[in-house]
C-alpha positions as CSV (number, residue, x, y, z in Angstrom):
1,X,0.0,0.0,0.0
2,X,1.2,3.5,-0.9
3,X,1.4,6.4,1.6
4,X,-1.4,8.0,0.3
5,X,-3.3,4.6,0.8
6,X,-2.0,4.6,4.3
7,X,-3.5,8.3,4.4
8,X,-7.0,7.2,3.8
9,X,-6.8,3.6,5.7
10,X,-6.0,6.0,8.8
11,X,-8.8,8.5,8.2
12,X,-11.4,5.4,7.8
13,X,-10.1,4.1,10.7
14,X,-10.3,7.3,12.6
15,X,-13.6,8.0,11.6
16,X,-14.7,5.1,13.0
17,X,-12.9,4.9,16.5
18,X,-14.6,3.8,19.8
19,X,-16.1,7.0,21.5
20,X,-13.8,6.7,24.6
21,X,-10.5,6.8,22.3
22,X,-12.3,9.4,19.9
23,X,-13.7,11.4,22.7
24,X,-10.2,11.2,25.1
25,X,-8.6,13.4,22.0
26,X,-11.4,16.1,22.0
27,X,-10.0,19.1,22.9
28,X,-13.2,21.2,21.4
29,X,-14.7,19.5,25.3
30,X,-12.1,20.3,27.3
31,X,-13.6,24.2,27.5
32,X,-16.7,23.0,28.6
33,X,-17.9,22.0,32.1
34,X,-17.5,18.4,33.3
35,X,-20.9,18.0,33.3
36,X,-21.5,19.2,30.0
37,X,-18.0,17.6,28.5
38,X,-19.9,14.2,28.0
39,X,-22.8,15.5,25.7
40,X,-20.0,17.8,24.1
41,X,-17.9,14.4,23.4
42,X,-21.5,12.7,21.8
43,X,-22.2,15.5,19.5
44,X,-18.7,15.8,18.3
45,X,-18.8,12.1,17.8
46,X,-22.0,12.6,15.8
47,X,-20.7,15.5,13.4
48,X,-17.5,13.3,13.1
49,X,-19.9,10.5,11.7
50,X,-21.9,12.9,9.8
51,X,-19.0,14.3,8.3
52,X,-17.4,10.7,7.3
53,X,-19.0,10.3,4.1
54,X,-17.8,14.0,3.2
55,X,-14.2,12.9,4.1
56,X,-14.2,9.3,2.5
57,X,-15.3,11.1,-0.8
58,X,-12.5,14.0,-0.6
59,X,-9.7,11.2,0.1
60,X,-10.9,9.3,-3.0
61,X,-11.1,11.9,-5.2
62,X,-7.7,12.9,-4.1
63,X,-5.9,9.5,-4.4
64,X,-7.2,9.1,-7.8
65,X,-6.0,12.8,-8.6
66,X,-2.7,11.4,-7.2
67,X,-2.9,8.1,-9.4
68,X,-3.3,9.9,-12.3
69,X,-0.5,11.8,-12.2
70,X,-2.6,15.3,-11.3
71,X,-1.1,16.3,-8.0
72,X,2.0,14.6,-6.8
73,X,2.7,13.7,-2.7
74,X,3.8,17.2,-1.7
75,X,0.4,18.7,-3.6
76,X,-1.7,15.7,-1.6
77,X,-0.3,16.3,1.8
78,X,-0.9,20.0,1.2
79,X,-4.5,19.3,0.1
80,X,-5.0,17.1,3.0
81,X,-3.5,19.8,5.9
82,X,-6.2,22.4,3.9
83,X,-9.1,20.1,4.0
84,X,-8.8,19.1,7.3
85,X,-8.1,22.6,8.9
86,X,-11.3,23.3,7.4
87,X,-13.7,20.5,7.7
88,X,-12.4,20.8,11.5
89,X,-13.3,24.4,12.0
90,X,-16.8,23.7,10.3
91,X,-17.5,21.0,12.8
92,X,-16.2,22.9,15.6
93,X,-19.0,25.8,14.8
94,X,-21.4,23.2,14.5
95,X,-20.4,22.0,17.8
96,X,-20.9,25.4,19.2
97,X,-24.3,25.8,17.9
98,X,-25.4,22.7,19.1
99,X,-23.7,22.7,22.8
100,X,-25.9,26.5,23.0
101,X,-28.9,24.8,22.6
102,X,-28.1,21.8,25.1
């Protein structure tokens, strides 16, 4: 398997974690109270999950870039460091709206 098949092994495998290992590197919780940092934990499980589908489809579309011969590694680790900034701070703002309502 190549690295960026290692890249997207890791990401499915991420994705679909056990809550306590997910949920133990959370820092989006770790501002919240320790009441509230177990219902933070769920829902950022949940937009994890929500957002896996998203993520699956952006690594394939990028390792068939790569195997093409349209982006080379330096391009797809690049891509990768943008994409996951991002979908990050989207989740993160959903997280927000949702913990105001709780």
């Amino acid at each position: 398997m190549n690295q960026s098949g290692w890249t997207v092994a890791v990401l499915f495998i991420s994705l679909a974690a056990p809550a306590p290992i997910a949920s133990a590197a959370d820092p989006p919780c770790d501002k919240y109270s320790f009441a509230k940092q177990s219902r933070c934990a769920e829902i950022w499980k949940e937009l994890n999950n929500e957002d896996g589908p998203v993520i699956a489809q952006f690594g394939l579309d990028q390792q068939k870039r790569r195997d093409e011969g349209k982006i080379n590694a330096q391009q797809h680790l690049a891509e990768n460091m943008i994409f996951i900034k991002q979908s990050t701070e989207k989740r993160i703002e959903r997280l927000k709206e949702r913990m105001a309502k709780e």
